[in-house]
N, C-alpha and C positions, 0 to 999 in steps of 0.2 A: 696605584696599579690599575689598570684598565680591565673593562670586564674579559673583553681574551686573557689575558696574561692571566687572569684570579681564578679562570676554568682549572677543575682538577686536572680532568685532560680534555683532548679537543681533536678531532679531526680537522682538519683545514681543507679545503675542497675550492682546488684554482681553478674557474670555466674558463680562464683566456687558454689557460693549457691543454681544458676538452676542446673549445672552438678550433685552436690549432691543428688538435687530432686529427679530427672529425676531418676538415680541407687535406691533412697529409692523406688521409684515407680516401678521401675523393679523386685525388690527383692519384694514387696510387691505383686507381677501379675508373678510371677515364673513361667514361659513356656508360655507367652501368650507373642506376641509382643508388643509395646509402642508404640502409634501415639503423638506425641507432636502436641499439639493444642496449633499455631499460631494467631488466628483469631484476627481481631480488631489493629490491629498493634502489635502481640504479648500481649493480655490484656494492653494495654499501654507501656508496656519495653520494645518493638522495634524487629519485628517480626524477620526479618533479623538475628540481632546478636543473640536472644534467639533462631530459629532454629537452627544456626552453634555449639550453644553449647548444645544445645539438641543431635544433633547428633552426638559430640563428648561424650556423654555421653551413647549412646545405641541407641538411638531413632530411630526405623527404616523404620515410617512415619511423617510424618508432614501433620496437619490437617487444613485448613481454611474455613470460612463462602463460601468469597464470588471468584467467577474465576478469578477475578480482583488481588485479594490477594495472590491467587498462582501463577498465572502467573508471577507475580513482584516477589516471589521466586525463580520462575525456571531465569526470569531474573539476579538475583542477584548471578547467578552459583549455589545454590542447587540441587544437583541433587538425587536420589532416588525417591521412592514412596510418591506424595502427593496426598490428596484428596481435593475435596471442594464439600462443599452440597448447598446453598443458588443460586438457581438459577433462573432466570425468564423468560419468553419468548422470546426469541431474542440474549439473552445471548451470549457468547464469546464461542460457541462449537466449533468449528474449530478450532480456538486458543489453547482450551486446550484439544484437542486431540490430536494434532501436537507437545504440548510439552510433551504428555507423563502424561497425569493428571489423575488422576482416577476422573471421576464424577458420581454424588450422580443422583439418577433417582426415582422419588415417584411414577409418575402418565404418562399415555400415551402420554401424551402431550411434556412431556419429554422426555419420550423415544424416541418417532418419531423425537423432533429436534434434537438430539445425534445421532441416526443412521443417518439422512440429511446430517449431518455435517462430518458423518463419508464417507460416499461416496462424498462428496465434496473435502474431506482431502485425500481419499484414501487407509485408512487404518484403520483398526481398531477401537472404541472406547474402552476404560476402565472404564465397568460402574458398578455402587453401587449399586444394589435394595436396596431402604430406606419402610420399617413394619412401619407401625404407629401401634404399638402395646399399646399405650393406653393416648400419652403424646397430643394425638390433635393437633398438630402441622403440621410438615412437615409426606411426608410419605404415602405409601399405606395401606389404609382400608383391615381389612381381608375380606372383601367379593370381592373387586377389585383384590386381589393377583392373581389368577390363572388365568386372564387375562392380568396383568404385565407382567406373568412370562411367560407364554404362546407367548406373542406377543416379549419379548426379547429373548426365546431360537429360535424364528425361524429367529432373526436377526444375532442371534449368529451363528446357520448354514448355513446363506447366507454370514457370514465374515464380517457384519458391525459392529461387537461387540464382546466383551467377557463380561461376567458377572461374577468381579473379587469379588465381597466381596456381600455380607446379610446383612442388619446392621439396627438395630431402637436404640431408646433415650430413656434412666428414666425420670418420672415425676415427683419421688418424693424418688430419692435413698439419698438423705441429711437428707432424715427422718426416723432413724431405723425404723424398725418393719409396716411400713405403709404400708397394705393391697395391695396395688397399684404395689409395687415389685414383689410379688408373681406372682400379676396375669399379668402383662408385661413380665415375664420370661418367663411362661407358654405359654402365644400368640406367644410371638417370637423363641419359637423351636418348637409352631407350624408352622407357616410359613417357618422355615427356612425347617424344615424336608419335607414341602410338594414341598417346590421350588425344593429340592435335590432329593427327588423321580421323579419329572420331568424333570430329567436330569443336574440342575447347577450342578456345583462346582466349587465353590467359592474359591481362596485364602486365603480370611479371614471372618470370621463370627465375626461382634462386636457390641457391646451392654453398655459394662461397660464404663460410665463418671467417674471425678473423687472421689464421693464419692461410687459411685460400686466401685470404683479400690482399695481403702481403707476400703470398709465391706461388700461388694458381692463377694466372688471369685468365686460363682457358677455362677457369670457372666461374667468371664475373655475371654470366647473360647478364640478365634484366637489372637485377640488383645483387650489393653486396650485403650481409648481417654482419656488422662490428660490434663485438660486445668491449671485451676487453682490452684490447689494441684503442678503443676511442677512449679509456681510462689511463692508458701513456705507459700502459703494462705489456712488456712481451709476452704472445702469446708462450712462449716456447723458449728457453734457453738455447736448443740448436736454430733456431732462426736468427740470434743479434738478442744484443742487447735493448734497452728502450731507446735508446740514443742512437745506434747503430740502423734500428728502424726508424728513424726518424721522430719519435714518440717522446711525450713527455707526462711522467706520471702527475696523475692531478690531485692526489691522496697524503697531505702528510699529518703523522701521527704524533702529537707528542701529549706531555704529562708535565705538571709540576712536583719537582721533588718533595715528596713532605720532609721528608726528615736527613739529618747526618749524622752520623754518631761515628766514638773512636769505638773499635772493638779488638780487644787482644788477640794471639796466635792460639790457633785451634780452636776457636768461638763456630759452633754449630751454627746455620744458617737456614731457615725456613725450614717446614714440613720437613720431616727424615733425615734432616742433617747430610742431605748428599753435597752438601757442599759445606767446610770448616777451611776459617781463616788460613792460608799458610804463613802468615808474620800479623805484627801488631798493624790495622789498618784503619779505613773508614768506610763505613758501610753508607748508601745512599738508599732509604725506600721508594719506590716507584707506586704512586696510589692507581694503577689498574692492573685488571687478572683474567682470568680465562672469562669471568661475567661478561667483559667487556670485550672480548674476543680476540684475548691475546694466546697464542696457542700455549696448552701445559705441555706439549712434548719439546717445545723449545725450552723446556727448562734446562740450567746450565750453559744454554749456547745463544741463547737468544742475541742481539747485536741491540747493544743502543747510544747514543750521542748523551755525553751527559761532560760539562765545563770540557769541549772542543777535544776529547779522546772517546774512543768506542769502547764500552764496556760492556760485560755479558752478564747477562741474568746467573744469580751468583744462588743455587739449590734452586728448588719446587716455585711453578709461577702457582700461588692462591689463585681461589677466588676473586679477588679486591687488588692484590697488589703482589708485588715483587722484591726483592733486594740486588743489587748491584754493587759489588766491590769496586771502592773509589780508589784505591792504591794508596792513601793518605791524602790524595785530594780533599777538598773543605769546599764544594758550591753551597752555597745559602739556599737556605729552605725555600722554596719557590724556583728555584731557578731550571731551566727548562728541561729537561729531557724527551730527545726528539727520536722515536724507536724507528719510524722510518719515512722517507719521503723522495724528493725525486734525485736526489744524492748529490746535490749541487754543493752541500757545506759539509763533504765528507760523512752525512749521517746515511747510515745504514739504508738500504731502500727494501720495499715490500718482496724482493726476488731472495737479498739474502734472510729475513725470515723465513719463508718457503724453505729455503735450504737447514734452515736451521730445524727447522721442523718436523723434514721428510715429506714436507706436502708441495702446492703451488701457490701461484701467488695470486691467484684466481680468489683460494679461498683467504687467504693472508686480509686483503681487501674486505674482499663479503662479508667476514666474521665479525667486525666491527659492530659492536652492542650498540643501541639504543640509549644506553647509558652515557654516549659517547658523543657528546654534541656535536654537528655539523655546523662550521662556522664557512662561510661561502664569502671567496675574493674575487675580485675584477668579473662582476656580473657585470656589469654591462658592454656589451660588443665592442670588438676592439676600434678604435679611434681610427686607425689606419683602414680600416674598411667603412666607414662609417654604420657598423651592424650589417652590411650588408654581403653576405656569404660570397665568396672568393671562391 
C-alpha cells in the first residue's frame, strides 16, 4: 500500500484544475486583471502551493484577509502584487510596507497607523482606499469619503503613501437581478470619480468578487478578486453549477474505512441513537468528524462514496469519526471512502454537503482541519502550455 492510500484521510488538491480556473476566469474578465484570493489558507487547499499555481496561470495579484497571511507569502518567496484588507489596530504595518504589500485602508484611523508606519519604515506605503458602497461591512461611508481621501492625498504629497487602488465588495452579486447591484455600482463610480477629480490615480479600481466576475462585467474595471470560482466551486447555486460555469473543483475529500461490521435490526447507532438499524446490515466507520471539519449538522444526511454507491452518514458525525450503513455491502478495511470531489465518479461533491448541512460550500471547503493532509497533483504547469499562462 502506498503512502496515499495508508493516509487515514487526505484531501487531494489538483493545480492543473486551479491553473484551468484561474485562464476560464481570465477569459471570462478579458482586459481587467486577476487577483487570486488566497485567504484562509487558500480556502482550505493551501495558500502557498494554490498562489504559485495561480500565478503560473496569469494571476497577477494575490489577495488575503489578513497581514499575517501575506506576509507568510512574501515569506514563502512570492513575489509580485499582494493585497490584504483585514486589519486592526496595532497591526503589522511596518512589516507589511517593508515587504512591499499593498494595504487596504477604510477609515482614518487606518490611514494614520499606515502613514506611522510608513515614516517609521521610511518609505512609502501602498494603500487601498476601501467604499463601503452598501455591503456594511469593512469600508468608508460616502459621507466620510472626501475626508479619507482628503487626508491621504495630502500624505500622498508629503511621500508617506501612494494610493494605489479604489476598491468596495457586493452584497449580494450571487443573486441575479438583486436591486442591491445596481445601486452598489452606481455608489462606487461615485466615489471613485470623486476621489479622481481630487487628484488619485489609482492603479487599479476593483469591485468584481467572484460571482460579479461570472455575471457582472460592468463590473470588471481594472481587476477581477476570485476567490472561490478559482477553487472550481460555484459561487452560487442560482448562477450553474461548476460545470455549467465552466469550473472544475480542485478539492477532493476522502477517508479510509477503518472498519466493517454485521450489525442486527434496531442496533442503535452513534451518539443519541438518532439513527437504529432498520433490517440486519453492515455498518462501515469513517475515521473523520467535526475535528477535521466535517459538519455535525450533516448528520444523518451527509452523502459519501463508499464500494461505488452513495451512502449517508448513518446518526451523530463525532469528533474523530462517523458511521455509514452499508446495506450488507462488505468493502475491506482501508478501502476508500470519497465524501466529496469534483463529481466525475458519481462521488458526492462539496455543493451537496452544503446542502446537506444548511450551509455553503464556501465553508464545506474552508473547514477542512489540519489534521487533514494536503496531498498536491499535477503541480507542474500544464505541458500544453509549457507553464506558460494562456
Amino acid at each position: 500500500m502506498n503512502e496515499t492510500a495508508s493516509l487515514r484521510a487526505r484531501a487531494e488538491i489538483d493545480l492543473a484544475a486551479l491553473r484551468a480556473n484561474v485562464r476560464a476566469l481570465r477569459e471570462r474578465a478579458a482586459g481587467a486583471q486577476l487577483m487570486a484570493v488566497v485567504k484562509s489558507d487558500g480556502y482550505g487547499h493551501g495558500a502557498v502551493p494554490c498562489a504559485r499555481a495561480a500565478r503560473a496561470a496569469g494571476a497577477t495579484w494575490l489577495g488575503t484577509a489578513t497581514p499575517h497571511e501575506a506576509l507568510a507569502l512574501r515569506a514563502a518567496g512570492l513575489d509580485g502584487r499582494i493585497m490584504c484588507w483585514l486589519w486592526t489596530p496595532g497591526g503589522p504595518w511596518r512589516e507589511a510596507i517593508e515587504a512591499d504589500i499593498d494595504v487596504s485602508v477604510g477609515g482614518l484611523w487606518a490611514l494614520r497607523e499606515a502613514v506611522a508606519a510608513a515614516e517609521a519604515a521610511g518609505r512609502p506605503a501602498r494603500v487601498q482606499l476601501k467604499a463601503d458602497t452598501g455591503l456594511g461591512r469593512g469600508g468608508c461611508q460616502p459621507a466620510d469619503w472626501p475626508e479619507l481621501v482628503t487626508e491621504a492625498l495630502a500624505a500622498e504629497r508629503a511621500g508617506r503613501l501612494k494610493v494605489t487602488g479604489l476598491w468596495s465588495h457586493f452584497a449580494c452579486a450571487d443573486e441575479p437581478g438583486h436591486p442591491s447591484i445596481a445601486a452598489q455600482l452606481a455608489v462606487y463610480r461615485d466615489m471613485v470619480a470623486y476621489a479622481e477629480k481630487e487628484g488619485v490615480e489609482p492603479e487599479v479600481r476593483h469591485l468584481a468578487n467572484s460571482p460579479a466576475t461570472l455575471t457582472i462585467p460592468e463590473a470588471h474595471f481594472d481587476l477581477v478578486r476570485t476567490g472561490i470560482a478559482m477553487y472550481g466551486i460555484s459561487p452560487a447555486p442560482e448562477l450553474g453549477t461548476s460545470a455549467e460555469l465552466g469550473l472544475r473543483p480542485v478539492m477532493t475529500l476522502a477517508a479510509a474505512v477503518a472498519l466493517v461490521k454485521d450489525a442486527p435490526a434496531g442496533h442503535g447507532v452513534s451518539y443519541g441513537h438518532h439513527y437504529t438499524t432498520p433490517a440486519d446490515t453492515t455498518l462501515g466507520l469513517i475515521p473523520v468528524g467535526y475535528a477535521d471539519g466535517i459538519p455535525r449538522h450533516a448528520s444523518g444526511s451527509g452523502p459519501v462514496l463508499v464500494g461505488g454507491k452513495v451512502r449517508r452518514v448513518a446518526g451523530r458525525v463525532a469528533m474523530d469519526q462517523f458511521v455509514v450503513d452499508l446495506d450488507g455491502d462488505r468493502p475491506e478495511a482501508g478501502a476508500e471512502a470519497v465524501l466529496f470531489g469534483p463529481g466525475d465518479r458519481g462521488e458526492p461533491t462539496a455543493q451537496d454537503w452544503a446542502e446537506a448541512a444548511g450551509t455553503i460550500a464556501y465553508e464545506i471547503v474552508t473547514r477542512i482541519g489540519g489534521r487533514v493532509p494536503r496531498v498536491y497533483v499535477n503541480e507542474a504547469a500544464d505541458e500544453a502550455t509549457g507553464g506558460v499562462p494562456r
